[in-house]
C-alpha positions as CSV (number, residue, x, y, z in Angstrom):
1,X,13.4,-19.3,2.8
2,X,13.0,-15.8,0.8
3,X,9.5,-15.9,-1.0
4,X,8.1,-13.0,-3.3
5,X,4.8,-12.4,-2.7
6,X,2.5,-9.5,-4.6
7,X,1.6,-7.8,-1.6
8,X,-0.9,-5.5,-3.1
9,X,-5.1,-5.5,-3.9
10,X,-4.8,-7.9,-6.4
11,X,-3.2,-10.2,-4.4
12,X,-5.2,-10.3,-1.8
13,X,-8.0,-9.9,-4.2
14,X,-9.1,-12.9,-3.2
15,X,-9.9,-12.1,0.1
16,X,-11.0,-8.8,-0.9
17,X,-12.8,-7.6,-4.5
18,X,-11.8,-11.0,-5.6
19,X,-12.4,-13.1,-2.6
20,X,-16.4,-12.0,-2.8
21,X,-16.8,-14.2,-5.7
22,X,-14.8,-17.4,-4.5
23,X,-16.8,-17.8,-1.1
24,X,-20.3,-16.1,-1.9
25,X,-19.6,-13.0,-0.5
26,X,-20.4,-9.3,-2.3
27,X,-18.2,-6.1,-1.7
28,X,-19.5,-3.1,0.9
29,X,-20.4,-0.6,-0.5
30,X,-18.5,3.0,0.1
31,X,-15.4,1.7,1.4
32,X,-13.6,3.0,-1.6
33,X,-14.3,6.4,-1.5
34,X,-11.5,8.9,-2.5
35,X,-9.8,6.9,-4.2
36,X,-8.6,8.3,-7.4
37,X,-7.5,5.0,-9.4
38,X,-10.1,2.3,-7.5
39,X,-11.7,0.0,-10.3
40,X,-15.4,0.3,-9.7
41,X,-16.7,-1.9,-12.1
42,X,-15.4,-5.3,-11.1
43,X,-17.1,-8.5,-12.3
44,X,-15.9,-12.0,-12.7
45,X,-16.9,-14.2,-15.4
46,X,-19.0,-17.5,-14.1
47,X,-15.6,-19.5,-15.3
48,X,-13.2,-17.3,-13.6
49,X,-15.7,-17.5,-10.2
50,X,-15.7,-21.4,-10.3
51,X,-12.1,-21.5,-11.0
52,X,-11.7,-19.1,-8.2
53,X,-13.4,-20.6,-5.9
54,X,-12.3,-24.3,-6.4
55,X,-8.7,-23.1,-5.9
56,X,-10.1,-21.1,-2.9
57,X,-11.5,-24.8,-1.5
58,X,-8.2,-26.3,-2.5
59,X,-5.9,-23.7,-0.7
60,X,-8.1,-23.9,2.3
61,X,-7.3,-27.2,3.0
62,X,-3.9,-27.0,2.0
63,X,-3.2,-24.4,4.4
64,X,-5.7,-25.9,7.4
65,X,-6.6,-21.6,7.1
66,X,-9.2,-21.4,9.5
67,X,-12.6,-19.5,7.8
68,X,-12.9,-17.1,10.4
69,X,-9.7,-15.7,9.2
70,X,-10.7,-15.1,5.6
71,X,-14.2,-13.4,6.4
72,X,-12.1,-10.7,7.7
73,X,-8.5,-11.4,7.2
74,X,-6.9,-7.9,7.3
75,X,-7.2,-7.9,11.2
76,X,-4.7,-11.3,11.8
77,X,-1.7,-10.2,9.9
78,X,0.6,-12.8,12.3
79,X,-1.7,-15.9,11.6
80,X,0.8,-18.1,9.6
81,X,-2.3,-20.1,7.6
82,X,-3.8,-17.2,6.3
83,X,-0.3,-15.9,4.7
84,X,0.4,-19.5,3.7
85,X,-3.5,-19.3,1.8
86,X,-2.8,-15.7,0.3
87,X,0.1,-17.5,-1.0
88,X,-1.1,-20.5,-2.2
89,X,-3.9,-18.4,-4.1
90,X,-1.8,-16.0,-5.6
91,X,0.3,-19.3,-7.1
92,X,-2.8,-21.5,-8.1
93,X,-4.4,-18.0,-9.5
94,X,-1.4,-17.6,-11.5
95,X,-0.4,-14.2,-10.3
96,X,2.7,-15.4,-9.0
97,X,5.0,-18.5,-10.0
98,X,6.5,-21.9,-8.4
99,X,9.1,-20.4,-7.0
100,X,7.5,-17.1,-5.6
101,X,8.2,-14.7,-8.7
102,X,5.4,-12.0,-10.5
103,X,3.7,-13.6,-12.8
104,X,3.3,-10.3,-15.1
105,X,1.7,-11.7,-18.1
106,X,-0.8,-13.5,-16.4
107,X,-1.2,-10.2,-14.5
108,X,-1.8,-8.4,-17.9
109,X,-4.5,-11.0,-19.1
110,X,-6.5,-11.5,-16.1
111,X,-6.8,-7.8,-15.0
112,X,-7.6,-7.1,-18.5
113,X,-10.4,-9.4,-18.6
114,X,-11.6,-7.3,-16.4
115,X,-10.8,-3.9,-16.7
116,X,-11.9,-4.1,-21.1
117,X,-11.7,-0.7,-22.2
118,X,-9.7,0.5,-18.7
119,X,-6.0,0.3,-19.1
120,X,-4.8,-2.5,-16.6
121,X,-0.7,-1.4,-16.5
122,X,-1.3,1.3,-13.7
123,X,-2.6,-1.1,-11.0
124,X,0.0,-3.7,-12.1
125,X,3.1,-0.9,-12.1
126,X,1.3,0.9,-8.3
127,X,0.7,-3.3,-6.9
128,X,2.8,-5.7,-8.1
129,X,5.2,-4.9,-6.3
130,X,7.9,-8.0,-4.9
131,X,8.8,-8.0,-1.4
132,X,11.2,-10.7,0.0
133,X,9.5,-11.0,3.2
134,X,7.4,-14.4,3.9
135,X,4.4,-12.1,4.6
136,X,4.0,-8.0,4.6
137,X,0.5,-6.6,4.9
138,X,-0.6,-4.2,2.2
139,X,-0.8,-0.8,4.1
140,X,0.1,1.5,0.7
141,X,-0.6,1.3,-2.9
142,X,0.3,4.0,-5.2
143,X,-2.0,6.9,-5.5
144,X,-3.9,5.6,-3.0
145,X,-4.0,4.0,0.4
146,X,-5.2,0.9,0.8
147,X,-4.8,0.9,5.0
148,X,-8.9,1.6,5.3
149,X,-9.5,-2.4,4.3
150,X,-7.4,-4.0,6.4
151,X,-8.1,-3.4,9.5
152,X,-11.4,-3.4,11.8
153,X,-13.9,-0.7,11.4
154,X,-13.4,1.5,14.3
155,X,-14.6,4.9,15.2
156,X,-14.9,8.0,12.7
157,X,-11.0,9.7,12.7
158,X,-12.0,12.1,9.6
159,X,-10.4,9.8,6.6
160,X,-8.5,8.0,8.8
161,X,-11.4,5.7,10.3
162,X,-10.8,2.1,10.5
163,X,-6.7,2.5,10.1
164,X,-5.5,0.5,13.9
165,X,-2.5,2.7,14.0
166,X,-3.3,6.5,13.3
167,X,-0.9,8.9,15.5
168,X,-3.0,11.3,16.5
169,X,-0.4,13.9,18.4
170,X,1.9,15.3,15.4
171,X,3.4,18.1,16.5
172,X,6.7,19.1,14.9
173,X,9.3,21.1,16.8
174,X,9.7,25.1,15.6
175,X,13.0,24.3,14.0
176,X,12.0,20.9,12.9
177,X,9.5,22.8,10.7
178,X,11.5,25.8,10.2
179,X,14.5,23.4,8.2
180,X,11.4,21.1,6.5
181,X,10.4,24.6,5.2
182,X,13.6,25.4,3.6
183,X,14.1,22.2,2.1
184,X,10.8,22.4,0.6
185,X,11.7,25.5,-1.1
186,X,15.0,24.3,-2.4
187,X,13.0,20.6,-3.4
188,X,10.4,22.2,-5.0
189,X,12.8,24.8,-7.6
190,X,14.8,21.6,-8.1
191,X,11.8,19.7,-9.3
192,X,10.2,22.4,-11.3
193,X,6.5,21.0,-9.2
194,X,3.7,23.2,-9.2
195,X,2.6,24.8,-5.9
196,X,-0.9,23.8,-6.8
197,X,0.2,20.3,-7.2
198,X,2.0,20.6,-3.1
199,X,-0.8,21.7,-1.2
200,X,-2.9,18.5,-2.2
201,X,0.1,15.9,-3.5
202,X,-1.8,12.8,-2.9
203,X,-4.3,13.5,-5.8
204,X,-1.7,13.8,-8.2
205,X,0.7,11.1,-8.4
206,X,1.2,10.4,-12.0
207,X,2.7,14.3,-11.9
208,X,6.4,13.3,-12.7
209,X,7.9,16.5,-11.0
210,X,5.8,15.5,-7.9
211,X,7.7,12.2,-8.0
212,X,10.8,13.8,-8.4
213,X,10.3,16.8,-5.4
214,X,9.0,13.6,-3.2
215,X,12.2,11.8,-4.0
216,X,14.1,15.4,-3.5
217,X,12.4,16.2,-0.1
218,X,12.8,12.4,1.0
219,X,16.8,12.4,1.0
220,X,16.7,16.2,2.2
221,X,15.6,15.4,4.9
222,X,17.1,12.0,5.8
223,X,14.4,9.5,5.3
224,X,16.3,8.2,2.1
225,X,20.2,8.0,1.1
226,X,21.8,9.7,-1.8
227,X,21.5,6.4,-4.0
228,X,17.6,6.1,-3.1
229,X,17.6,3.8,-0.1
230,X,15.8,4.0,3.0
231,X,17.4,5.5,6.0
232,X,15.9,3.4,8.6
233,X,18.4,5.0,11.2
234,X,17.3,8.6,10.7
235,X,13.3,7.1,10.3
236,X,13.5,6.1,13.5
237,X,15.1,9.1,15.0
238,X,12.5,11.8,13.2
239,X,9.4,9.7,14.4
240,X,11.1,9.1,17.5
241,X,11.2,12.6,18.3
242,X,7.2,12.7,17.6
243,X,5.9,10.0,18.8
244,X,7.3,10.1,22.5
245,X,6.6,7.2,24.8
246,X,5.0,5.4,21.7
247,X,7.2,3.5,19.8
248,X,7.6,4.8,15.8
249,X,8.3,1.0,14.8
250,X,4.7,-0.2,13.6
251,X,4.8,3.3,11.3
252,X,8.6,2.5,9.8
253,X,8.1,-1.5,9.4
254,X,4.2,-0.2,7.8
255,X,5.6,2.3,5.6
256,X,9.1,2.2,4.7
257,X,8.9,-0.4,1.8
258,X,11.3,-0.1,-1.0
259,X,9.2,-0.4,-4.0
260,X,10.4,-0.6,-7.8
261,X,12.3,2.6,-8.0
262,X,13.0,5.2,-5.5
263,X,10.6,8.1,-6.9
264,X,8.1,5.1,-6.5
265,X,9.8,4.1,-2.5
266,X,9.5,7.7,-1.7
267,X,6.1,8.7,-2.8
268,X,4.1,5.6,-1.4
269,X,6.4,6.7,2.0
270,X,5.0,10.2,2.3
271,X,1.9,9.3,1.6
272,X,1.8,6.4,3.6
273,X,3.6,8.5,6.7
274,X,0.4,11.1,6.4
275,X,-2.0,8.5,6.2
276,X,-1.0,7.1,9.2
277,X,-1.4,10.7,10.4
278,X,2.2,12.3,10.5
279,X,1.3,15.4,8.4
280,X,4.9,16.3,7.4
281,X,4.1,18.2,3.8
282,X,1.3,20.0,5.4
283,X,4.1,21.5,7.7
284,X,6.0,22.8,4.9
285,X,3.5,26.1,3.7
């Protein structure tokens, strides 16, 4: 059976930001850093903590969720209980509905309890995003990747440490680059973008003509159809090529989410495609 689930931080805001208040724990400090749209100021009400945390105790046993999943639970992605709790708190929460749909409204009211003078519509347009898969890890987010929290600390890989499955041999072919280059040029006169906005996209993704050279660059070269949709053939053929003996399908099934609209699809896929350390923009100056 199809559910929707918001696979995005405030989702699993209760096992991360909002998760802290429902089982006593508090938020580490410095894991956020360089993120450009990361709330910093996030407090729950004593109400909102008790009604978190009773529904926490609820979905618990409901879900037989083991609590060594949910001190850490970005590391056991295939343990059924803990998507069946994410799921059940997300419902009993109110961020989603009965049947699986976003709950928007509800989103609206109890991210702007929150946020107060902070505008709550960009991390509900970047996260609430539906998927019809029973349970999808939230690797990407918008402007900014949220791949650093789910998975175990590991060593120091520049900004990269803590991500399981960073690609560390990207090395593009001479006429691999050689055609990314010229489809860069003819993506980025189409999309009237900025050069100054290219050299460090990932800062500036509210910069419609960023969106659009993202989108432009995406079907040029054969990561998206004309209509917008993802071409997991040709995905799997250009990170094929580069990764070898390793196979490219944890990248594609990680990063190659349809999201809302393509501009949307295609941004979160570049940017999720570098974090994960296949540094195709960089190849294009």
């Amino acid at each position: 059976m199809k559910i929707f689930i918001v696979l995005s931080l405030f989702v699993v805001a209760a096992l991360a930001n909002y998760g802290d208040s429902s089982y006593g724990g508090n938020p580490h400090e410095g894991r956020y850093h360089g993120r450009r749209h990361y709330f910093k100021n996030f407090f729950l009400s004593k109400h909102e903590k008790s009604l978190l945390h009773r529904i926490h105790l609820e979905c618990l046993e409901e879900t037989s969720c083991e609590l060594e999943y949910l001190e850490d639970p970005f590391q056991y992605d295939d343990y059924e209980p803990l998507a069946d709790y994410m799921l059940c708190l997300s419902k009993k929460y109110g961020f989603i509905g009965r049947r699986g749909q976003l709950k928007f409204e509800n989103l609206r009211y109890k991210l702007g309890m929150i946020c107060g003078d902070e505008d709550p519509e960009f991390y509900i347009n970047t996260c609430a995003v539906p998927f019809d898969y029973p349970w999808r890890h939230p690797l990407i987010c918008g402007n900014a990747s949220y791949g650093d929290d789910i998975y175990e600390e590991g060593p120091f890989e520049g900004r990269h440490h803590g991500i399981k499955h960073y690609f560390k041999n990207f090395l593009l072919p001479r006429h691999e680059k050689s055609y990314l280059h010229s489809i860069h040029l003819e993506c980025q006169r189409e999309s009237s973008c900025e050069l100054e906005y290219l050299q460090n996209p990932f800062q500036y993704m509210d910069y419609e003509p960023l969106g659009n050279y993202m989108l432009c660059m995406s079907k040029r070269y054969g990561f998206m159809g004309r209509h917008g949709h993802l071409n997991f053939e040709n995905l799997r053929h250009k990170l094929g090529m580069i990764c070898g003996s390793e196979d490219p399908e944890i990248y594609i099934d990680t990063c190659a989410v349809p999201y809302y609209n393509p501009v949307r699809t295609a941004i979160n896929l570049w940017n999720c495609l570098d974090h994960h350390g296949f540094h195709f923009l960089k190849e294009c100056f």
